[in-house]
N, C-alpha and C positions, 0 to 999 in steps of 0.2 A: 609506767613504760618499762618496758623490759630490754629493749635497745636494738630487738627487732625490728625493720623495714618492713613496710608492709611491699614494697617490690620485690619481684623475686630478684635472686641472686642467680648474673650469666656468668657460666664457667665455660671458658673455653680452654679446650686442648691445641697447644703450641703445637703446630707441625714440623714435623723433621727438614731442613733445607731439602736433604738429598728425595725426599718425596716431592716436595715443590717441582725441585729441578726436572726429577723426572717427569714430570708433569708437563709443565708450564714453556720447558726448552724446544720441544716441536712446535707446540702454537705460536712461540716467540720469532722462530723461524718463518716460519706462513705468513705471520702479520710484517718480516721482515724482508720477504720478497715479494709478497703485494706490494710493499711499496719501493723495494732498490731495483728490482729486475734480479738482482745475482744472488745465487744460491751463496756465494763464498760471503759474501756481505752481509746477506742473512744471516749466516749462522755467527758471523762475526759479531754484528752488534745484538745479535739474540746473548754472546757470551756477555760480552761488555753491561747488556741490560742483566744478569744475572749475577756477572760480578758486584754491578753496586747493591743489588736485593742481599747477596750474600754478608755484604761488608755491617749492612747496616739491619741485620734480621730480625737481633731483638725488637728496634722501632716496628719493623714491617706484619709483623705476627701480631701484633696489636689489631691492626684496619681490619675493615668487616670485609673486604677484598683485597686481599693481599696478589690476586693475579692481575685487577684492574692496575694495580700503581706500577705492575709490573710491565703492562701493556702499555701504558702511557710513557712510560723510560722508553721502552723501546720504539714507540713511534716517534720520539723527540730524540731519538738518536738517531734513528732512517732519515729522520726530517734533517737534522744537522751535515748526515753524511750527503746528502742529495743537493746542500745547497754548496758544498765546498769545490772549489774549482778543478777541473781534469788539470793536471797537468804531462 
């Protein structure tokens, strides 16, 4: 044996946050006033959903979708913010 794998070897290229962002921050919005009704809400937890992608990037640039984990914070924060009471 020579210590070659007979699988190829995946190399992935880490993306840049600020591409991400650029990316990923208008659809976070969309998915966040489909569900709050408010534009200000939306973009509010579209940040919040992008602050924790940013805190934790190294982990996240690992996943084979890194916009789906993205998408899923955000709708479990619309979902959170929608069940908290008006006051």
């Amino acid at each position: 044996m020579d210590g070659r794998s007979d699988e190829p070897q995946v190399v992935r290229s880490v993306e840049r946050f600020d591409d991400f962002y650029l990316r990923e921050f208008p659809r976070m919005v969309a998915v966040a006033y489909g569900l709050s009704g408010s534009r200000w809400a939306a973009e509010e937890l579209a940040q919040e959903a992008l602050l924790r992608a940013y805190k934790s990037w190294s982990r996240i640039t690992t996943y084979d979708k890194p916009g789906a984990w993205l998408r899923r914070v955000t709708i479990n924060l619309a979902t959170s913010h929608l069940r908290r009471p008006v006051r």
